[in-house]
N, C-alpha and C positions, 0 to 999 in steps of 0.2 A: 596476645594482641589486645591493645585496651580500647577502651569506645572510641576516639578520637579518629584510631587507625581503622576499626571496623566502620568508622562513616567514611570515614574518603572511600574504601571502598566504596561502599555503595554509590555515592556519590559520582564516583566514579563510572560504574556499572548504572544508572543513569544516563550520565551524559552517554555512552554507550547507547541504549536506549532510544533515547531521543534524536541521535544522529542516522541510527539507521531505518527509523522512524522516519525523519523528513528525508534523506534522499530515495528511499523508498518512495514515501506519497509524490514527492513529484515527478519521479519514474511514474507513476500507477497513473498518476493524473494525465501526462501526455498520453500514454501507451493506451489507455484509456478512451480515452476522445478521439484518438488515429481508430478505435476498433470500433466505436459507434460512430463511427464517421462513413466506414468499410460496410457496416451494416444496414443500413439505409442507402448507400450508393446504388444511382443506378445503371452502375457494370455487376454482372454476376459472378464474374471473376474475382471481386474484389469481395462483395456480401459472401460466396461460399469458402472464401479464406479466412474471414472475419470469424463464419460464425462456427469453423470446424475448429479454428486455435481456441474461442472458448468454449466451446462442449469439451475439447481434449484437457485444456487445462484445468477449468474450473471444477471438471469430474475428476481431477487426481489428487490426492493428497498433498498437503503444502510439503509435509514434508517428505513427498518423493519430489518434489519439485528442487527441493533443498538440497537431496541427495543427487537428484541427477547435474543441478549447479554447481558443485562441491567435488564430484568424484568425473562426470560426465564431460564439464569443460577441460580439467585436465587433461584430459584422458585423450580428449581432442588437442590435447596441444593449447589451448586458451587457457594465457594467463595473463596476469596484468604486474610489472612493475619488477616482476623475480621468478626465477625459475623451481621456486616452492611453490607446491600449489598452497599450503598451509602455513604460510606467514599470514599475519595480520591483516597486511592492505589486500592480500587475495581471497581470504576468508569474510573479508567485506565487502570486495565486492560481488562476490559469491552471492553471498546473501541478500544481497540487494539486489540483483536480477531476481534472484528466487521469488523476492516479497515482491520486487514491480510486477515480475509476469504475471503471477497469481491473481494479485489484485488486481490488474487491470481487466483482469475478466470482467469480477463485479462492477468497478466505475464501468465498464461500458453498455453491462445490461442494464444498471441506475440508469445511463444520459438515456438510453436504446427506450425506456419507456416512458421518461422526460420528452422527447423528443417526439414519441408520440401522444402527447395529449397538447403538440403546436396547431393550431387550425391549419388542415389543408390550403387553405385559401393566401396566408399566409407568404406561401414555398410560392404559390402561381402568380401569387404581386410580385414577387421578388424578380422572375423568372418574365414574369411580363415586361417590368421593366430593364431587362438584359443582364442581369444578373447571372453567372456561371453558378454549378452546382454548388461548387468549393466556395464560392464567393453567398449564397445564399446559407451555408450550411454556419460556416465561421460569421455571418454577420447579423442574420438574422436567428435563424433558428438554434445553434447551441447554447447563447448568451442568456435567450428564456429557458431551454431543456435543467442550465446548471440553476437555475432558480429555482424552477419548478422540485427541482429533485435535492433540495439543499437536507431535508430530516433524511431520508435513505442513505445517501451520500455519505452523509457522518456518521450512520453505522458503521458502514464500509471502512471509513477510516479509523473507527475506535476499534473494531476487529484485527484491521492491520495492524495497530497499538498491540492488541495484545498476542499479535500472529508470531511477533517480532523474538517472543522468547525462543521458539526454533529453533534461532541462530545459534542459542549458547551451544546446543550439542555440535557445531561447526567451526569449533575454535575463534568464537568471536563474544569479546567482552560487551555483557549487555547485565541488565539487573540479575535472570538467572543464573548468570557466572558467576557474578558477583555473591549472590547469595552460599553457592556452593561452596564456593573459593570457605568464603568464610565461616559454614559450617564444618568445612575440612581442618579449620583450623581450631575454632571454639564449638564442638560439638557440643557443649553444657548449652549452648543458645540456641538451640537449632528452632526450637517452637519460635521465641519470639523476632529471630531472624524470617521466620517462613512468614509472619504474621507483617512483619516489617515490611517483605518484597510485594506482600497481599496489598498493601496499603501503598506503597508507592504507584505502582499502577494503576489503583483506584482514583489517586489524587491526578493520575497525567490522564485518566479518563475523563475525571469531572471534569479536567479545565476540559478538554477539546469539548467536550457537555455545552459547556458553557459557550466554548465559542462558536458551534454551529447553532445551538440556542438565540444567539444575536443577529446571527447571517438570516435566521428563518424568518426572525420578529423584521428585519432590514428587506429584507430582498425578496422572500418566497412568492411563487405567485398561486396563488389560491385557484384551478378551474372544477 
């Protein structure tokens, strides 16, 4: 295999990467803001369901989260697109409930404590002026919480950046596949292939670095 073909790999195993990377985040981002939404609600039906799915999830391992997505929808009969559970598009989306579940723990403890440093006073303007819960939560209050919370937030997401590798042991092409694939084949590279997948991830870290860096100097609100 000569370098041309060792980068499309990777390249490869990148876009991989990055795909299951963003349908991830915007899984985690709805699932998210539905779970601090739940958690300041005031039904208790709704905050004690909110806050039992992330104590349950957030305290298990991602990747028992992976393995129950993986082996446990099957197993239920949940599949998408084929009756393998281990083809490609099922192994994706596998994996991406796994990553949205997970993560949307965290985005929702992030908004959950965004949302409390909104002045009480705030909610009872809102509310004064007849404003419903759902109508005060989505119009006033969470649009400051994702400001407030924009440096935590982008942890959250650079974590799920790098949460993403999981996936390769679920039969899904991402950069750790990629890497293996091709230490299977040129084991004389193995260091500077390892060094190589070191540095790619680093490079899709800085950028998002970078871009919640702008969001913060843009939007944050300092209380």
């Amino acid at each position: 295999m000569d370098f041309l073909q060792l980068l499309e790999m990777f390249l490869s195993g990148i876009w991989g990467t990055v795909k299951l990377f963003t349908v991830a985040l915007i899984g985690a981002l709805v699932l998210g803001t539905i779970l601090a939404g739940m958690r300041v609600s005031p039904t208790p039906v709704l905050r004690i369901a909110a806050s039992t799915y992330i104590n349950v999830v957030r305290n298990t391992p991602l990747t028992l989260v992976m393995f129950f997505c993986a082996f446990g929808l099957p197993f239920l009969d949940i599949r998408f697109g084929s009756t393998s559970s281990f083809n490609s598009f099922n192994s994706f989306i596998y994996a991406t409930l796994a990553l949205t579940a997970y993560t949307a723990c965290f985005v929702a403890e992030t908004l959950r404590s965004g949302i409390s440093t909104i002045p009480v006073g705030q909610a009872e303007a809102a509310r004064a002026v007849g404003l419903t819960f759902g109508q005060t939560l989505s119009q006033v209050i969470l649009p400051q919480a994702f400001r407030t919370v924009i440096p935590p937030l982008g942890s959250v997401i650079i974590a799920l950046l790098k949460n993403t590798s999981i996936a390769s042991a679920f039969n899904n092409r991402e950069l750790i596949s990629a890497m293996r694939n091709a230490i299977e084949v040129r084991g004389d590279l193995a260091i500077p292939l390892l060094f190589g997948t070191a540095l790619a991830y680093l490079i899709l870290a800085l950028i998002l670095g970078r871009v919640f860096d702008y969001l913060e100097r843009k939007l944050v609100i300092l209380r």
